[in-house]
TORTIMI-223024 format. One record per atom (N, C-alpha, C, O): atom name; x, y, z. Coordinates in Angstrom, 2 decimals, padded with zeros to 5 digits. Layout:
REM TORTIMI-223024
- CA / X / Y / Z
...
//
This chain:
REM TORTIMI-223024
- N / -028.05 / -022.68 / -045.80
- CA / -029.19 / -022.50 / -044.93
- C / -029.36 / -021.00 / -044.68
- O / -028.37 / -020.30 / -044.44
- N / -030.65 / -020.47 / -044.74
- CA / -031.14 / -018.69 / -044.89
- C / -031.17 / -018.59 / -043.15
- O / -031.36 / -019.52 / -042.37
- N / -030.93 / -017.20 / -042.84
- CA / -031.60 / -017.09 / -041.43
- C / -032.53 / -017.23 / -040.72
- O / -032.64 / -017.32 / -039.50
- N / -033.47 / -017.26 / -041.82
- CA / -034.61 / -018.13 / -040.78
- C / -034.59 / -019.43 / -041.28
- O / -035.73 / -019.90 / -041.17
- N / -034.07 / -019.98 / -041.62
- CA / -034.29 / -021.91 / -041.32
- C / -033.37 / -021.82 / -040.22
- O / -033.93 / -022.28 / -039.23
- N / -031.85 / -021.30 / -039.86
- CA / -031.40 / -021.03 / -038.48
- C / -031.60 / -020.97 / -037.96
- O / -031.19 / -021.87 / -037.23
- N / -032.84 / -019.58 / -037.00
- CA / -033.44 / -018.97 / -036.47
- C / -034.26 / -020.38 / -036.12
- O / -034.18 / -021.04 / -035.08
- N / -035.20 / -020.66 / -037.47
- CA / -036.24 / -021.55 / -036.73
- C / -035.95 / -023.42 / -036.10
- O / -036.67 / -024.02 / -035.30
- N / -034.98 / -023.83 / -036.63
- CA / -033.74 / -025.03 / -036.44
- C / -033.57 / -024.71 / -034.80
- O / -033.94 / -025.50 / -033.93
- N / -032.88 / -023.26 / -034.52
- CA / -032.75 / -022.58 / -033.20
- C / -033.13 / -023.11 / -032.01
- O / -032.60 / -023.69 / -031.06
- N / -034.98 / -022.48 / -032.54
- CA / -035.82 / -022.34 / -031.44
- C / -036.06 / -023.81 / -031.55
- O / -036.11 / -024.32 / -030.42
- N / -036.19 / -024.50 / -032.33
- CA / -037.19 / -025.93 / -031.63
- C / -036.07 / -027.00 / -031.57
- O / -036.38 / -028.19 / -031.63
- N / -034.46 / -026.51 / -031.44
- CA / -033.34 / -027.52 / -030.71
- C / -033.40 / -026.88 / -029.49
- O / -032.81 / -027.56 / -028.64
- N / -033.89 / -025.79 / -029.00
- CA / -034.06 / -025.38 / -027.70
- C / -035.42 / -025.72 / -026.94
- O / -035.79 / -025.67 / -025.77
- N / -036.00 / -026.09 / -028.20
- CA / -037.18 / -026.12 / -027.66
- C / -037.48 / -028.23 / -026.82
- O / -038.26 / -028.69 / -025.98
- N / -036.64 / -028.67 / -027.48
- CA / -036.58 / -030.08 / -027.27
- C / -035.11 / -030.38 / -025.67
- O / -035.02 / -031.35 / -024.92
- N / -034.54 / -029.55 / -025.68
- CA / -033.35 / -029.43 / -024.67
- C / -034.40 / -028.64 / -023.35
- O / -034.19 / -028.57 / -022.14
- N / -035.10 / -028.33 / -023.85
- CA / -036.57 / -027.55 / -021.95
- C / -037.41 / -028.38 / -022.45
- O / -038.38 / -027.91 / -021.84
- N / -037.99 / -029.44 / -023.21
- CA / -039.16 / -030.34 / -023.29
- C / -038.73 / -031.42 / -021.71
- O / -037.79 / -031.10 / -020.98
- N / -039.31 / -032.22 / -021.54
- CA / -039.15 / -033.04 / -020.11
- C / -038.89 / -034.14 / -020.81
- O / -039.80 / -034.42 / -021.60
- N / -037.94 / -034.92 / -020.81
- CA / -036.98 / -036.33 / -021.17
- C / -038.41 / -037.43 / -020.97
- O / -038.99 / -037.85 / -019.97
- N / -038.59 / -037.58 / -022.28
- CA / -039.92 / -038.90 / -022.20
- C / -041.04 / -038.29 / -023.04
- O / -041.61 / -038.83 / -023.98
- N / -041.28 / -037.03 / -022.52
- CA / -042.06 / -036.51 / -023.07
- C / -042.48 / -036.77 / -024.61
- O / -041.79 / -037.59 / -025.23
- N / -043.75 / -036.01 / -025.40
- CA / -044.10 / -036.64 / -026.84
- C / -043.62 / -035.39 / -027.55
- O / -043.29 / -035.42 / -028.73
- N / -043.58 / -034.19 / -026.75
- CA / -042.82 / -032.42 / -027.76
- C / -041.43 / -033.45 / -027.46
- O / -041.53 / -034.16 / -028.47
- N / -040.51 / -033.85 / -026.90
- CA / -039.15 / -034.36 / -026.76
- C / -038.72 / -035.53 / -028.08
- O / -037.64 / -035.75 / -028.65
- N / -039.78 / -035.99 / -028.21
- CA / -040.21 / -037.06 / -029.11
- C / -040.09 / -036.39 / -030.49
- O / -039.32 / -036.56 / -031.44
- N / -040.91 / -035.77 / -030.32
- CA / -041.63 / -034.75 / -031.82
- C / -040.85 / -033.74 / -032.48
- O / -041.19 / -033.16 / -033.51
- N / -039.35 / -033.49 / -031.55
- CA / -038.29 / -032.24 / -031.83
- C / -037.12 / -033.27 / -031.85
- O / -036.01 / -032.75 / -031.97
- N / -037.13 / -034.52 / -031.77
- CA / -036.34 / -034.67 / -031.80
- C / -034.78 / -035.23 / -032.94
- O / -033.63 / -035.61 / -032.69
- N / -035.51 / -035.02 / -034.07
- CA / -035.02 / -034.10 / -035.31
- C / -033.85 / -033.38 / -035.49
- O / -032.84 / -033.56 / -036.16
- N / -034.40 / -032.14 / -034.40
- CA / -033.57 / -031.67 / -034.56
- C / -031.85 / -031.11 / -033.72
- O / -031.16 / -030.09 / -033.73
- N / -031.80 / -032.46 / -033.08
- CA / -030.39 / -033.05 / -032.86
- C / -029.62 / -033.55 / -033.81
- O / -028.40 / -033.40 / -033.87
- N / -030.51 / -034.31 / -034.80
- CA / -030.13 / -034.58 / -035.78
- C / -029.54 / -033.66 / -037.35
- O / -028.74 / -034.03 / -038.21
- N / -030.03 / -032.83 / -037.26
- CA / -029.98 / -032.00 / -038.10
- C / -028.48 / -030.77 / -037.67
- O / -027.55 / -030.34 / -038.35
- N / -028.90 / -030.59 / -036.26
- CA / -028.11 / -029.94 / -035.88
- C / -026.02 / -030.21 / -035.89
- O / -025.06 / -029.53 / -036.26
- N / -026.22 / -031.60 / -035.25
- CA / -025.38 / -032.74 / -036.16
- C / -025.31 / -033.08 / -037.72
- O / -024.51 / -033.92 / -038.15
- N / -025.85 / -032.63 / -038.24
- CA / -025.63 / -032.63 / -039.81
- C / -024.79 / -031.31 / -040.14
- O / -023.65 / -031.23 / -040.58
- N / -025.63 / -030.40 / -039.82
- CA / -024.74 / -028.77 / -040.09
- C / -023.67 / -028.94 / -039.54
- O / -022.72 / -028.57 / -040.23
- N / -023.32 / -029.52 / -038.16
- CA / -021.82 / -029.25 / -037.30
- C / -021.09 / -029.93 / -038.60
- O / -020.87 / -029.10 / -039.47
- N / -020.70 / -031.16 / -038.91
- CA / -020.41 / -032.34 / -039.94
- C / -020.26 / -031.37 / -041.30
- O / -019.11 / -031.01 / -041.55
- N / -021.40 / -030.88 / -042.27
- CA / -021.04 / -030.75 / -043.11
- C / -021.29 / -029.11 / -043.71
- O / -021.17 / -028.77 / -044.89
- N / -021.56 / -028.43 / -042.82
- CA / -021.49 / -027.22 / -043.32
- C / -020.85 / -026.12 / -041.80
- O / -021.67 / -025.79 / -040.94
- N / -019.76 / -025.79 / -041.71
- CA / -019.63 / -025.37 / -040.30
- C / -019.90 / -023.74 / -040.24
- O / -019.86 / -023.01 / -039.25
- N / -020.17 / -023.40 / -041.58
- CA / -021.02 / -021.94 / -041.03
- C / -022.00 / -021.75 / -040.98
- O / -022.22 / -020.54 / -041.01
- N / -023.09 / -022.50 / -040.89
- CA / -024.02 / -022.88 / -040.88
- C / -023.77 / -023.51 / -039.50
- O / -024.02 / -022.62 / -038.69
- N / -023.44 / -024.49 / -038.94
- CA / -023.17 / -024.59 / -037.34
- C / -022.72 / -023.64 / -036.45
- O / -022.78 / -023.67 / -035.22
- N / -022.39 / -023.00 / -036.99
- CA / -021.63 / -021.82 / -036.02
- C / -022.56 / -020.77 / -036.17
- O / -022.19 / -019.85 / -035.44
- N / -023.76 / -020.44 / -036.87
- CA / -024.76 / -019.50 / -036.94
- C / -025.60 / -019.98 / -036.48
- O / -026.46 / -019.22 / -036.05
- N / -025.82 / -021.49 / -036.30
- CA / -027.05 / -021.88 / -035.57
- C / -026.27 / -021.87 / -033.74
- O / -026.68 / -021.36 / -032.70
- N / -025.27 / -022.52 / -033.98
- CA / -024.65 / -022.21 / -031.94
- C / -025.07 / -020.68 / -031.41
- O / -025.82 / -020.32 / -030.50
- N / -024.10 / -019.79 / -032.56
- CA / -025.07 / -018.14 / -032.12
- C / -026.57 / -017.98 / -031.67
- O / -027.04 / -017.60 / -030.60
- N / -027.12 / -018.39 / -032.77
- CA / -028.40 / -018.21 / -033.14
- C / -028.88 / -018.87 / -031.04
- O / -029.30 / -017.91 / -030.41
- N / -028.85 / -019.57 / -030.58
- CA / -028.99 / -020.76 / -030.02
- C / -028.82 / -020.08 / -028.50
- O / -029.66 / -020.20 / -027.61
- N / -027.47 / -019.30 / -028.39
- CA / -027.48 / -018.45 / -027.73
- C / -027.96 / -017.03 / -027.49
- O / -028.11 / -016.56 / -026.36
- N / -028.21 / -016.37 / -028.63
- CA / -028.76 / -015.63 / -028.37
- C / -030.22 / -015.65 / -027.95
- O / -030.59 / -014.56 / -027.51
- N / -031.39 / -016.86 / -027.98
- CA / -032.39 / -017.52 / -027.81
- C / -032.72 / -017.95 / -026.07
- O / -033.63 / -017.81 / -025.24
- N / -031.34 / -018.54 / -026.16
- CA / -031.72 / -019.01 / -024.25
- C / -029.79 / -019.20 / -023.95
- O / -029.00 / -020.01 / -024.43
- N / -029.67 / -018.47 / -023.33
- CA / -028.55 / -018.61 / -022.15
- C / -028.30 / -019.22 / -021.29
- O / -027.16 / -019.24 / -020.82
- N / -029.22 / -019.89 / -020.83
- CA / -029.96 / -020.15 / -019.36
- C / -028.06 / -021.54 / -019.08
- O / -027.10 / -021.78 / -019.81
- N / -028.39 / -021.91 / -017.96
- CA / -027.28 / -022.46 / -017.84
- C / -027.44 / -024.28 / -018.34
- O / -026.46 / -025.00 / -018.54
- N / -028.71 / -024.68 / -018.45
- CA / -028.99 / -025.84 / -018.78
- C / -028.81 / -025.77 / -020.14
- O / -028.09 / -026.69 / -020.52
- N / -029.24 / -024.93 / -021.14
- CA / -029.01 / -024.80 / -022.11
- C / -027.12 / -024.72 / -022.96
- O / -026.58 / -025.46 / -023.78
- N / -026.69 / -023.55 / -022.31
- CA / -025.63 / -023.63 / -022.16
- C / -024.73 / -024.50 / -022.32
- O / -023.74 / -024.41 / -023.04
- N / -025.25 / -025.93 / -021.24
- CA / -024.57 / -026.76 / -020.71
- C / -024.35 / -028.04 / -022.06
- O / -023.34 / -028.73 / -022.26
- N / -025.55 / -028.04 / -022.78
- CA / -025.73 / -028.45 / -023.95
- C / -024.94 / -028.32 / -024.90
- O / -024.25 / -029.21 / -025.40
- N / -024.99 / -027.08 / -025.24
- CA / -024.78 / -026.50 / -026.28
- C / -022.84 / -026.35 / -026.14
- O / -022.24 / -026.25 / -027.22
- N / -022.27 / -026.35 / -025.27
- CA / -020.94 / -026.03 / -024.97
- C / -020.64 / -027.66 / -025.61
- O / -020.15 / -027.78 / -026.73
- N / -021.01 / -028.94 / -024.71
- CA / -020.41 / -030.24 / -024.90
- C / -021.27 / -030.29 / -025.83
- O / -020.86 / -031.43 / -025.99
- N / -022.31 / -030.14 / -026.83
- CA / -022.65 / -030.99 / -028.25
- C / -021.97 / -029.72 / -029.35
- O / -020.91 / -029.73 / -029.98
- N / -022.89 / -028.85 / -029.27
- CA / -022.55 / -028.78 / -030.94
- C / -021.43 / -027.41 / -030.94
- O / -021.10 / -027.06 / -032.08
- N / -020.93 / -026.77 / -030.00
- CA / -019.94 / -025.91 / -030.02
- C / -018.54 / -026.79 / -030.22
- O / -017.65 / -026.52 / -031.03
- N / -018.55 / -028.21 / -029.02
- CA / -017.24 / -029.11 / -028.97
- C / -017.04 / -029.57 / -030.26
- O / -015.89 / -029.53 / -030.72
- N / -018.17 / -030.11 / -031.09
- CA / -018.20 / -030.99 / -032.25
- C / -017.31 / -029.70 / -033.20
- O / -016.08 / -029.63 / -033.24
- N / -018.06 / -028.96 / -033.77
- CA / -017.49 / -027.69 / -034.43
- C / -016.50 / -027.92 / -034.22
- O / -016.04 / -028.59 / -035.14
- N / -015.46 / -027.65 / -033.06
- CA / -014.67 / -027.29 / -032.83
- C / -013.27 / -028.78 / -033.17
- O / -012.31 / -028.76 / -033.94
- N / -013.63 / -029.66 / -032.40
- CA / -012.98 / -031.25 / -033.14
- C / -013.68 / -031.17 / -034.04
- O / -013.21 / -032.27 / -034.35
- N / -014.37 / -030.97 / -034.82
- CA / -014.47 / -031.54 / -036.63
- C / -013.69 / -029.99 / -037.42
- O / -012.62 / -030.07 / -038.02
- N / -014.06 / -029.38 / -037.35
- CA / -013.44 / -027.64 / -037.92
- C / -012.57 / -026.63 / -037.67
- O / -012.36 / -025.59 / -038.29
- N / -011.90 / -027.25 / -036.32
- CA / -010.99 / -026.07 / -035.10
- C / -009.79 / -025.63 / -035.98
- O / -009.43 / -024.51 / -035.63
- N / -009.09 / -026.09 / -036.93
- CA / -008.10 / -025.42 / -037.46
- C / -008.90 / -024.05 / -038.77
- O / -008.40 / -023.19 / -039.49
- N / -010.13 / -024.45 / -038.55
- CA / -010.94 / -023.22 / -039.94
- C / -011.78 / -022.68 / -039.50
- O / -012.46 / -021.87 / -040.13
- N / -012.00 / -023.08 / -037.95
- CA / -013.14 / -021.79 / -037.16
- C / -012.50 / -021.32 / -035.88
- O / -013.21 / -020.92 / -034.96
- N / -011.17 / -021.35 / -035.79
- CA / -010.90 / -021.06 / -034.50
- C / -010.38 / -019.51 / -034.57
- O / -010.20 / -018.97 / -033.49
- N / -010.16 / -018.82 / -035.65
- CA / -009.82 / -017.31 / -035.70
- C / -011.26 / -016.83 / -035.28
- O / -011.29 / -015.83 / -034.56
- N / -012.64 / -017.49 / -035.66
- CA / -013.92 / -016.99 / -035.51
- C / -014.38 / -016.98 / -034.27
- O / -015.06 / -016.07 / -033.79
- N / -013.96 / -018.15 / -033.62
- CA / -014.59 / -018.70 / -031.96
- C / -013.19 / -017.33 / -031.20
- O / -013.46 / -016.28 / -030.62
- N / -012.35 / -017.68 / -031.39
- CA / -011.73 / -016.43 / -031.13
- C / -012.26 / -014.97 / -031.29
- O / -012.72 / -014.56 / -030.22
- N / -012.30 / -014.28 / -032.06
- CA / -012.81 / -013.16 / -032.22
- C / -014.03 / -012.53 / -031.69
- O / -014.21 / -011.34 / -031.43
- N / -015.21 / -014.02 / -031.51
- CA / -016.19 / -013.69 / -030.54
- C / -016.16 / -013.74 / -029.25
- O / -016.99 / -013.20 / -028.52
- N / -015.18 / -014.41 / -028.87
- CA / -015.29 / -014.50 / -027.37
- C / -014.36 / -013.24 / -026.91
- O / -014.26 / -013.00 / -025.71
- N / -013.76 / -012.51 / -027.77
- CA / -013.39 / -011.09 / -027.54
- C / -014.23 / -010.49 / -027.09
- O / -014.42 / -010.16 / -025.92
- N / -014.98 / -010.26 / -028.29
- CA / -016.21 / -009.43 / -028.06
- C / -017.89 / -009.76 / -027.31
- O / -018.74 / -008.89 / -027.17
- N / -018.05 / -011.09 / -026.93
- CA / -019.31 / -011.57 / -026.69
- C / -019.07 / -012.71 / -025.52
- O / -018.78 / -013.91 / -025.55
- N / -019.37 / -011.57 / -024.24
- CA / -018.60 / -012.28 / -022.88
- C / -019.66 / -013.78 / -022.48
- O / -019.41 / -014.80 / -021.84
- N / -020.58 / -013.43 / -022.99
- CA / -021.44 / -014.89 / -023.25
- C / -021.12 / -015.88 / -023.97
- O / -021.32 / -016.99 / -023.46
- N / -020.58 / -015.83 / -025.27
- CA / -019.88 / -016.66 / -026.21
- C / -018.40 / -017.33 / -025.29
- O / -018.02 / -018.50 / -025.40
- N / -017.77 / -016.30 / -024.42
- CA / -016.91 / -016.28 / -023.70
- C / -016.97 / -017.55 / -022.70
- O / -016.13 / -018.41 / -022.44
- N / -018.24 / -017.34 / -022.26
- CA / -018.74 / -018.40 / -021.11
- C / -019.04 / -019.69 / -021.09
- O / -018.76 / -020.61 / -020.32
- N / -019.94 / -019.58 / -022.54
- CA / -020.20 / -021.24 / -023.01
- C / -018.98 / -021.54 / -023.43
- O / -018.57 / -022.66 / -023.12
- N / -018.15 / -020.73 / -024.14
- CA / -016.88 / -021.83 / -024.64
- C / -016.10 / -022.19 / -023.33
- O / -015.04 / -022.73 / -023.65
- N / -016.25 / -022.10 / -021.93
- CA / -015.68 / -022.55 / -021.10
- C / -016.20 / -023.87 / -020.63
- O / -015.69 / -024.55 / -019.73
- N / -017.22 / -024.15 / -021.28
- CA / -018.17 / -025.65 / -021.40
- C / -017.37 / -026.69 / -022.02
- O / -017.55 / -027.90 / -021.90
- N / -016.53 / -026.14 / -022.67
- CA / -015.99 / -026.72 / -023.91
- C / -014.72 / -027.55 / -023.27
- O / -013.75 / -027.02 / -022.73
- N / -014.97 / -029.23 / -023.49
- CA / -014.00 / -030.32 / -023.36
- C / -012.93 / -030.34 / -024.68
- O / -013.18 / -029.95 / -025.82
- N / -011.81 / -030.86 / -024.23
- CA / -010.94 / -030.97 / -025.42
- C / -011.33 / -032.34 / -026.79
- O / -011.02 / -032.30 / -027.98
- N / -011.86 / -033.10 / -026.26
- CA / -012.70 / -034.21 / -026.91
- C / -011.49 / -034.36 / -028.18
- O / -010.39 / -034.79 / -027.82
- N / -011.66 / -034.04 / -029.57
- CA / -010.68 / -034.83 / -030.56
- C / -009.97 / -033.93 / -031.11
- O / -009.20 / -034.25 / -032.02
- N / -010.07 / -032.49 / -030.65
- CA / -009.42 / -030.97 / -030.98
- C / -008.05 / -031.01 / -030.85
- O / -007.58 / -031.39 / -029.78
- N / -007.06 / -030.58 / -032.09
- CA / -006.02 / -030.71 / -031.81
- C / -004.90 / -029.49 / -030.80
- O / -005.26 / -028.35 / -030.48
- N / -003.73 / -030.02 / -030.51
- CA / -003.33 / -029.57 / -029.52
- C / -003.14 / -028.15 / -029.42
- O / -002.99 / -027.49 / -028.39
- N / -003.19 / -027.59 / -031.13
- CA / -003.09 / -026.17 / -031.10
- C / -004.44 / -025.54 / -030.84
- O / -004.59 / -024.65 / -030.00
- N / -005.16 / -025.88 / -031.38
- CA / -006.65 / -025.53 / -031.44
- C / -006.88 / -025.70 / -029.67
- O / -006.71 / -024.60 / -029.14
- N / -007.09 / -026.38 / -029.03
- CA / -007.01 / -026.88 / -027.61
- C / -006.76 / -025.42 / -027.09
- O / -007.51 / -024.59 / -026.57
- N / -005.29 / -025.42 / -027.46
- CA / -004.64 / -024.29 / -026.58
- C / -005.74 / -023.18 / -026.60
- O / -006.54 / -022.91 / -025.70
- N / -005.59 / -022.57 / -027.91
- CA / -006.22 / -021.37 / -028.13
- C / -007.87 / -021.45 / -027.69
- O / -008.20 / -020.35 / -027.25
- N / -008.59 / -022.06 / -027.68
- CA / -009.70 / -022.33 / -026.68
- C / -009.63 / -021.88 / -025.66
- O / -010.39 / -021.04 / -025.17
- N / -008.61 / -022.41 / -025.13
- CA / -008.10 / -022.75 / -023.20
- C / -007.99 / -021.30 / -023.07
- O / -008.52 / -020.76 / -022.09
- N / -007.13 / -020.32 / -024.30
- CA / -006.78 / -018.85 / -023.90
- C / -007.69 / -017.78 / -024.01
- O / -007.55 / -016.60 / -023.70
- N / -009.08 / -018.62 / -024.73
- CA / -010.06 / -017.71 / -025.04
- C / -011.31 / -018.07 / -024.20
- O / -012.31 / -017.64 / -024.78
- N / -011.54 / -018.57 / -023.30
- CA / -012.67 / -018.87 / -023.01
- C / -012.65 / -017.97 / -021.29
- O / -011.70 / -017.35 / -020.83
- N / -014.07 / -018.20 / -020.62
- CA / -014.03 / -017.96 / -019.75
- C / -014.67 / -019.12 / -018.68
- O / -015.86 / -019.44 / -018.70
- N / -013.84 / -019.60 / -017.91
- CA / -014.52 / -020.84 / -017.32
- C / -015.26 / -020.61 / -016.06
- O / -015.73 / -021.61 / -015.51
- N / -015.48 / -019.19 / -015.39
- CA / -016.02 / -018.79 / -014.43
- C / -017.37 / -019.39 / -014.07
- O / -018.07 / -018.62 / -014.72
- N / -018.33 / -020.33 / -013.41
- CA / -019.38 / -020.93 / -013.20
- C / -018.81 / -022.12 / -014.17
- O / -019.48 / -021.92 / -015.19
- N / -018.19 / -022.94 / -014.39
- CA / -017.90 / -024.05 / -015.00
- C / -017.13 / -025.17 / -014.15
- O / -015.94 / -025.11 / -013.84
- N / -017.88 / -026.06 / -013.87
- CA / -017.29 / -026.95 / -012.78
- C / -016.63 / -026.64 / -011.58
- O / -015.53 / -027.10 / -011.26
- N / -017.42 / -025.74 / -010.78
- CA / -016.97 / -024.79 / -009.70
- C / -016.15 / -023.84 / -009.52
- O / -015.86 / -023.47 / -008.38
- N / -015.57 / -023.22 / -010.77
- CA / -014.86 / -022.59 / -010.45
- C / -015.17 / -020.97 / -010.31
- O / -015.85 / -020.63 / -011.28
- N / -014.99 / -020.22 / -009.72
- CA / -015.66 / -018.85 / -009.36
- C / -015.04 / -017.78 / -010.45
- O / -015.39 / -016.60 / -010.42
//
């Protein structure tokens, strides 16, 4: 997948996560959950450029909130022993990347992978904690 099928995949999985639940744009985007779930599954750099992509787009905390429990967690239980030097390295450097991965449930991630999550994230605004 090129950067702009990313880019544009991006905007209209964000664009269906701010549509209003019922709605016919909610209806009409809704695709691309599906798709987005396809990349996590079978191509994970390609999931992990669209999670970027995704964030760098909208931050907002609803979004966020999404994006931490669907397609960052999935990545992470389907790929965590072959993307976790990567999810690492950004949350070094990208205190936002930092933040959503504190969204992040242990769900089917194994116990090493788990750990190193737990040591890289920042859970500050994540289930009350300051």
């Amino acid at each position: 997948m090129n950067d702009r099928d990313v880019q544009s995949l991006a905007t209209e999985w964000v664009a269906f996560w701010r549509a209003p639940e019922g709605s016919d744009e909610r209806e009409l985007l809704s695709w691309t959950t599906d798709k987005e779930w396809e990349l996590i599954r079978e191509s994970p750099q390609d999931g992990w450029n669209l999670i970027l992509a995704i964030l760098r787009l909208d931050s907002s905390s609803a979004i966020q909130e999404v994006l931490a429990a669907g397609p960052l967690e999935d990545l992470l239980s389907y790929h965590g022993e072959s993307m976790i030097d990567t999810v690492e390295s950004e949350a070094r450097t990208n205190p936002r990347f930092a933040s959503l991965l504190g969204g992040v449930w242990k769900n089917s991630m194994s116990e090493a992978v788990w750990s190193r999550v737990q040591a890289a994230w920042d859970r500050k605004g994540w289930d009350g904690e300051a």
